[in-house]
C-alpha positions as CSV (number, residue, x, y, z in Angstrom):
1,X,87.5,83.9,101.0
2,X,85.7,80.6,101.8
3,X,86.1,79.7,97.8
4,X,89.9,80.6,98.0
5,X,90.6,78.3,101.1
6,X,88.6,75.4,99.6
7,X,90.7,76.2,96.1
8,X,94.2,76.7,97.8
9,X,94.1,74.3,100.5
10,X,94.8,71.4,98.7
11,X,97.8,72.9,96.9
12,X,99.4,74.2,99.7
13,X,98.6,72.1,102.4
14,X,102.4,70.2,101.9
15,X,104.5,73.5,102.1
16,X,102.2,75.0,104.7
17,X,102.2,72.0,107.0
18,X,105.7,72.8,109.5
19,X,103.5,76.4,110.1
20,X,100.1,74.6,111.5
21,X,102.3,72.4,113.7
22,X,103.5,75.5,115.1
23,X,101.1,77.9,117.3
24,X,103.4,81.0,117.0
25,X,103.5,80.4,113.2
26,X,99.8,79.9,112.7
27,X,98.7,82.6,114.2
28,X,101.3,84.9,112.7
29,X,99.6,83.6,109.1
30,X,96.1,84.2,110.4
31,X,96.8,87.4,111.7
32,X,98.5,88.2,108.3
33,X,95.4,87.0,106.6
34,X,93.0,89.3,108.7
35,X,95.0,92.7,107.9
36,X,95.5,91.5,104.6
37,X,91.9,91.0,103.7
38,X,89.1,91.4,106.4
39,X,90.1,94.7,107.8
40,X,90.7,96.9,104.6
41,X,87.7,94.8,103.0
42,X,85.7,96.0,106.2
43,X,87.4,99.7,105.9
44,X,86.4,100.0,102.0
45,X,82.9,98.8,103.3
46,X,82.6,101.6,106.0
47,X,83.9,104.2,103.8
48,X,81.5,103.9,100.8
49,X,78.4,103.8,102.7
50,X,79.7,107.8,104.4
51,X,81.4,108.5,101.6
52,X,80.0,110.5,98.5
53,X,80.6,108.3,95.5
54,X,83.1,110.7,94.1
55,X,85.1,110.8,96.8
56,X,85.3,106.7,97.3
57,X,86.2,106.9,93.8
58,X,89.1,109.2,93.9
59,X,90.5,107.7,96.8
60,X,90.1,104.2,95.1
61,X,91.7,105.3,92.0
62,X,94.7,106.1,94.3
63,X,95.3,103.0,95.4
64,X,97.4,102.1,92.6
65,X,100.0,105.1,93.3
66,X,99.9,104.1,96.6
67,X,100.8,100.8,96.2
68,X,103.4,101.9,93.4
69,X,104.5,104.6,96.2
70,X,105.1,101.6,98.9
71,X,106.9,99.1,95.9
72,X,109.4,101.8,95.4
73,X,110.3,102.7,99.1
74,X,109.9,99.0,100.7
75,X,110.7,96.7,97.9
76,X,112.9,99.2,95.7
77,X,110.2,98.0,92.1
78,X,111.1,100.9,89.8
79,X,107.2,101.1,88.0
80,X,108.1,101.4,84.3
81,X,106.9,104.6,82.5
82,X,103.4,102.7,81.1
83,X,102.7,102.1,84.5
84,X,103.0,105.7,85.8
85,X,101.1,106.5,83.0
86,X,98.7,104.3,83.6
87,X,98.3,105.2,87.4
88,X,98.2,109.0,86.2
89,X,95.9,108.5,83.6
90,X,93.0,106.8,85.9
91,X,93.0,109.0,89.0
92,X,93.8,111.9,86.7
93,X,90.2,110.9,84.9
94,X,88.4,110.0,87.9
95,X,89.4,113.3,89.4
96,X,88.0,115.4,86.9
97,X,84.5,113.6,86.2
98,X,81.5,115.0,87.2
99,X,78.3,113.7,87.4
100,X,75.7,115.1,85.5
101,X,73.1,116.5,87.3
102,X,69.7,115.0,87.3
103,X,67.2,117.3,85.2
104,X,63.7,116.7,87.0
105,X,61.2,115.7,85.2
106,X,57.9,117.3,84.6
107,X,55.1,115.3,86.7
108,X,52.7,113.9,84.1
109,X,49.1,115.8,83.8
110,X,46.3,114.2,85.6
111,X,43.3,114.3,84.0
């Protein structure tokens, strides 16, 4: 995030200067950036560390047709049929791999 700021600021600094001037605006932006970035990076965080990895997976592999779900109700995006494909095709995958289990190994002979 710290790379990103340092990067963008220097672009946008002109079209994002009526907003700092303004407290309402600026925190509207920072709060914006917060639930944009820090909470569901925090979220993901959280989740993977109670999470088994096959679960975190599947419900990673969703985000796309969630996303796709939200672009079609809010912002009325029709995804073209590539892209449902594509959407079905990972979380179809991820859905049906399985791990294979570990076969222990035999402890080596002491002599």
């Amino acid at each position: 995030m710290l790379v990103a700021l340092i990067t963008i600021t220097p672009i946008g600094i002109t079209g994002a200067f009526p907003a700092i001037t303004q407290p309402l605006l600026l925190l509207a932006g920072i709060g914006v950036g917060i639930c944009s970035s820090v909470i569901p990076y925090v979220s993901d965080q959280l989740a993977m560390a109670r999470l088994p990895r096959a679960t975190f997976a599947l419900l990673l592999s969703l985000l796309p047709a969630s996303a796709a779900l939200i672009g079609i109700l809010v912002l009325h995006q029709i995804p073209t049929w590539i892209e449902i494909a594509g959407i079905l095709l990972v979380a179809g995958r991820v859905a049906l791999h399985r791990e294979s289990e570990a076969v222990p190994r035999k402890p080596a002979k002491s002599m």
